[in-house]
C-alpha positions in Angstrom: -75.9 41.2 6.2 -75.0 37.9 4.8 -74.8 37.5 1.0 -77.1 34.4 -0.2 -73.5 32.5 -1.0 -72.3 32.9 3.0 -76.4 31.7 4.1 -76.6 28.9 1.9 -73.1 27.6 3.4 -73.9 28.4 6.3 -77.4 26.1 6.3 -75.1 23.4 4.4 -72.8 23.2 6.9 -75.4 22.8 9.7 -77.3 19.8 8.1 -73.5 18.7 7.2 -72.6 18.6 11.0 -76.2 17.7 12.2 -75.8 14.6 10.0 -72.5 13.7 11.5 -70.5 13.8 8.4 -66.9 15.1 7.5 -66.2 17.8 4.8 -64.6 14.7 3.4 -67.4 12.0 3.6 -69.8 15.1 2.2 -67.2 15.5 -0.7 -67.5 11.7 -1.2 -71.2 11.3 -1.8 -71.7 14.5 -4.4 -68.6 13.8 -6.2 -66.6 16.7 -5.4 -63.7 17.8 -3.4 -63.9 18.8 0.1 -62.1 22.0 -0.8 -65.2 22.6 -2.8 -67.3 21.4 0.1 -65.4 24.1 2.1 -66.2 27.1 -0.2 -69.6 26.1 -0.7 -69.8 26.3 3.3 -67.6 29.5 3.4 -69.7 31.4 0.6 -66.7 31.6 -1.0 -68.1 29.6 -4.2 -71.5 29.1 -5.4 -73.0 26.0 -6.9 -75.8 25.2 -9.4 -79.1 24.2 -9.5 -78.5 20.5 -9.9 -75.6 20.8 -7.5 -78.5 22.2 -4.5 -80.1 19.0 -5.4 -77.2 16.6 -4.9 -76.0 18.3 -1.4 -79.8 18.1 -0.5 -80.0 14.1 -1.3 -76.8 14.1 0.7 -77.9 15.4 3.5 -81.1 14.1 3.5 -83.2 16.8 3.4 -85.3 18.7 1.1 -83.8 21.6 -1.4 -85.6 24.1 0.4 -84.0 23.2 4.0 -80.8 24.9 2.2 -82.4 28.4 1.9 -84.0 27.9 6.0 -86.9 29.0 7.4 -88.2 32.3 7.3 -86.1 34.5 9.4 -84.1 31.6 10.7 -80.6 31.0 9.8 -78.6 28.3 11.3 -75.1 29.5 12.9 -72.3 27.5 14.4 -73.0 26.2 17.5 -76.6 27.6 17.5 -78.2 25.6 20.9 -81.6 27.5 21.0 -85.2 25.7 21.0 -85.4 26.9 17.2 -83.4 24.6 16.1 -85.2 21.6 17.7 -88.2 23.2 16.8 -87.7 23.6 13.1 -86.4 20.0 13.4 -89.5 18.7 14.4 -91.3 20.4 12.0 -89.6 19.5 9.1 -90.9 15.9 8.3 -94.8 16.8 9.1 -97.4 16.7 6.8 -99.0 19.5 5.7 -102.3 19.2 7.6 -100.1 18.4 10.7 -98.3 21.7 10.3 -101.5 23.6 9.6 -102.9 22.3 12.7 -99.6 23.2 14.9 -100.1 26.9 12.9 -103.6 27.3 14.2 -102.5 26.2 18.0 -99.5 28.4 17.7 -101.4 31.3 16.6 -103.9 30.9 19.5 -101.3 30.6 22.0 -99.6 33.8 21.0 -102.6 35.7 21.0 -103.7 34.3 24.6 -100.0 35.1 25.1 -100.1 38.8 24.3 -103.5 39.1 26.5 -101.9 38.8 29.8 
């Protein structure tokens, strides 16, 4: 199992490569090096509170898209319908994603009855 260091690199490096920036340019907008950018992404090095929210602001997404999404964890060159899915879902409102809960829910269910 993956330590919390090696997921959180792992989901940094996704949203790094999903926003179509270099180690380097990454380095660039938090102020650091990209050998740091490369042991954050290796798990090899940790980084602080205020440091989750600077490589969050630089990847344009929310603190919590560092940690992902229940039981999902990104991995290189992951090409599944989760990804896209969780993509989606990330900039909806929270009655929008209670409504997509509901229908998802009722799917699965009439799913599981055939």
């Amino acid at each position: 199992m993956a330590t919390l260091e090696e997921q959180l690199g792992a989901m940094v490096r996704y949203h790094r490569i999903r926003a179509g920036l270099s180690q380097q340019e990454l380095a660039d907008r938090i102020g650091k090096t990209s050998v740091t950018v490369s042991r954050i992404e290796t798990g090899k090095s940790a980084t602080k509170f205020e440091g989750l929210s600077g490589l969050a602001a630089a990847l344009e997404v929310d603190v919590r898209d560092l940690f992902g999404v229940g039981s999902f964890a990104a991995k290189e060159g992951r090409s599944d319908p989760l990804v896209g899915i969780v993509d989606q879902l990330a900039g909806l409102s929270d009655a929008e994603l209670s409504l997509i809960a509901e229908t998802l829910v009722s799917m699965l269910k009439f799913k599981d009855t055939k």
